[in-house]
N, C-alpha and C positions, 0 to 999 in steps of 0.2 A: 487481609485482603477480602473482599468481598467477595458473594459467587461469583467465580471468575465468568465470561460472556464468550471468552474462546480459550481453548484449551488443547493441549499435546499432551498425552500420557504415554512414556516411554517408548516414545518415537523411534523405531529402527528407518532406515531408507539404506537398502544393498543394491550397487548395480552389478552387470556384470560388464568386466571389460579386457578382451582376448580374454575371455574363458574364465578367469580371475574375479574374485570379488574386491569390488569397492566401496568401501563403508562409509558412505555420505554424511548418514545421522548414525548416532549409537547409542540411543536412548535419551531423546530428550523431553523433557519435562517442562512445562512453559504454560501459566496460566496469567491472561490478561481482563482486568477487572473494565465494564462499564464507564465508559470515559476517559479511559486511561490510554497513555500516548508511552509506547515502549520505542525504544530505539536499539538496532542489532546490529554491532561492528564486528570486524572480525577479517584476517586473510583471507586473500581469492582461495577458495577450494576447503572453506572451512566448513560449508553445507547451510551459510544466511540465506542464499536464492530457495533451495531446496526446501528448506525449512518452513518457508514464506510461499509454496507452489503448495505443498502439503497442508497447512493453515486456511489456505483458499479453494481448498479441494480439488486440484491442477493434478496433481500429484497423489500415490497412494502410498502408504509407509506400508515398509515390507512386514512390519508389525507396529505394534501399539496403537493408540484412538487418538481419534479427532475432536472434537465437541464444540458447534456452538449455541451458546445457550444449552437446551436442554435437548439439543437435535445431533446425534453422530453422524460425520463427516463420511468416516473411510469407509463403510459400509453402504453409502449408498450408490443408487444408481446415478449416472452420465446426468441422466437426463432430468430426475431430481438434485442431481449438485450444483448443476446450471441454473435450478426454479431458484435455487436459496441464494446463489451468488446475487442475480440480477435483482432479487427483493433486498437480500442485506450484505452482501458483502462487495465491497468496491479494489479492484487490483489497477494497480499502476506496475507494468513491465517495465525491464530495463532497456528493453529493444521496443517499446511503442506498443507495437501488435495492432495498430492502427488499422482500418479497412481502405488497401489502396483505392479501391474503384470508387469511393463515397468521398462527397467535402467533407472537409473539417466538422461545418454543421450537422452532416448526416451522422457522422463518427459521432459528434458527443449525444444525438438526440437519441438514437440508436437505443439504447438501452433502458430509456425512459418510457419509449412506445412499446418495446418488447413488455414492460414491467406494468403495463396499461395505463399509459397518460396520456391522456387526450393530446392529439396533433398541437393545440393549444398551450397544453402546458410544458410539451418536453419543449418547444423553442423558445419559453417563456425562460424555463430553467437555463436551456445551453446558452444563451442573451447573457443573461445574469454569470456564469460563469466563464465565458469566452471577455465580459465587459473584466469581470477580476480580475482575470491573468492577461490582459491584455494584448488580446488578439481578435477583435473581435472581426478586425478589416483582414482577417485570413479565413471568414466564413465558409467563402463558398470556392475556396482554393484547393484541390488535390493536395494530403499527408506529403507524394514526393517534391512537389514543390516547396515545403517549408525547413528551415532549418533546426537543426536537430534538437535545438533549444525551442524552438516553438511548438515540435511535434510534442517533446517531452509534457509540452502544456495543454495540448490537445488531450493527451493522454488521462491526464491528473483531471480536465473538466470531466472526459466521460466516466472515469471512476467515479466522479463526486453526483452525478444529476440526477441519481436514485436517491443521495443522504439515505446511502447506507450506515447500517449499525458497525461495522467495520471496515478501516480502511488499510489495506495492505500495500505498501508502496517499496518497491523496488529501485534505491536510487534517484528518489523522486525530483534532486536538483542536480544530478551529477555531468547534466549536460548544458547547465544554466550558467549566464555570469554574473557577477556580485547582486545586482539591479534587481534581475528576475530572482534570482536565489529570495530575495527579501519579499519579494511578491508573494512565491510559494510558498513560506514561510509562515508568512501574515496568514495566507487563506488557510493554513492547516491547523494554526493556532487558533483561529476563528471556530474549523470545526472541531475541536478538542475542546474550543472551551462551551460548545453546543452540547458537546456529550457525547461527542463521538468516541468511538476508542479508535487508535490509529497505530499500527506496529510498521516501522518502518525500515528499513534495511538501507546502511550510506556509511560511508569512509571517512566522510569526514565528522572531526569532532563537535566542530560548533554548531553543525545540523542537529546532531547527537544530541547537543546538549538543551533543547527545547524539549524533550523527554523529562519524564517523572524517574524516567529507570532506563537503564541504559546495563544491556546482555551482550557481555564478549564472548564471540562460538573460536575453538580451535578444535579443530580434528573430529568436528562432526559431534562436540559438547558443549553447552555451556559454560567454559569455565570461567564465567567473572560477572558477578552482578553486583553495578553501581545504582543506588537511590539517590537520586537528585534532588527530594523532597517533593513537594505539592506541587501542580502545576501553576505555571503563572500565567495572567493575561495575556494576548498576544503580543499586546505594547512593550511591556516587560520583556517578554519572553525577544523578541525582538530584536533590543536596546542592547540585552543580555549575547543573543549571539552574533549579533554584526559590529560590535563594540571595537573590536580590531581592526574594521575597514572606515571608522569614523576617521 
């Protein structure tokens, strides 16, 4: 593998719960290369969320590091893990995290004017990505107004309008039907095959299976890593996982 671009080195995560500990992660170990699109399945309460909160600096492990690139994660402050997110790192939640008081448009430009782009170019970008996922007539609509499938795509533009160096996605079609599933699909393979690296966390398999590599977590480990080989165009890649709804 290459030098990896995001990295976990023996990742602990303990809570405490009634007084007890709970061992979320227990050393895990996870380096994703420059371009590379990992996919992470695994049981509810296996610590794929955790893991993925951790990686985007949401989260701090009760021990081991974070890296990306050549910069440590868990070491830093609030307020510097937020400068690195908004310049390179993009999160897609399983619950939206949306800004209720702001439209749709405000939601995805958000991040682009925080990251300093001209008024000009963040509604150039959120245009261009509300036109992909096809929503672009829910611009100026309040998040509670939309269906969960649309917020879900709200979501995924405002991760993407910085083309961050990585994109962390939580679930990213688990609220989609067949149609838009292919939509979101398309636009990730698009940005994988731009160079993005993308780790994304999802239950199902044919999502999965647009991954280079595919990491099954049980009990807060890694135990199982599949190679899928190279990645493929998004056309391919595609063809390859909606093949059973043809």
């Amino acid at each position: 593998m290459n030098d990896p671009i995001l990295e976990a080195r023996a990742v602990i995560r303990t809570f405490s719960s009634g007084g007890e500990p709970v061992h979320s992660l227990r050393g895990v170990d996870l380096r994703v290369a420059p371009g590379e699109l990992v996919a992470i399945m695994g049981a509810s309460g296996s610590g794929k969320s955790t893991l993925l909160h951790i990686l985007a600096g949401l989260d701090r492990p009760t021990s081991g590091e974070v890296w990306l690139e050549a910069t440590r994660l868990d070491n830093r402050s609030e307020t510097a893990l937020a400068v690195l997110r908004r310049r390179h790192v993009g999160v897609v939640f399983q619950s939206f995290n949306l800004v209720s008081n702001l439209t749709v448009a405000d939601n995805v430009e958000l991040p682009a004017l925080l990251a300093g782009a001209s008024a000009g170019e963040a509604r150039r970008r959120r245009q261009e990505l509300l036109e992909r996922l096809g929503i672009t007539d829910k611009a100026k609509q309040a998040p509670a107004r939309l269906s969960g499938g649309q917020q879900q795509r709200v979501a995924l533009a405002r991760a993407l309008v910085n083309k961050p160096t990585v994109l962390l996605a939580d679930e990213p079609t688990g609220n989609l039907d067949t149609a838009t599933t292919r939509d979101v699909l398309a636009l990730l393979c698009e940005c994988n095959a731009e160079g993005q690296a993308i780790v994304l966390v999802t239950h199902d398999s044919r999502v999965a299976s647009i991954a280079s590599r595919v990491l099954t977590m049980t009990d807060g480990l890694i135990s199982d890593e599949t190679v899928l080989g190279e990645p493929r165009d998004s056309r391919e890649s595609l063809r390859h996982v909606m093949r059973v709804e043809a």
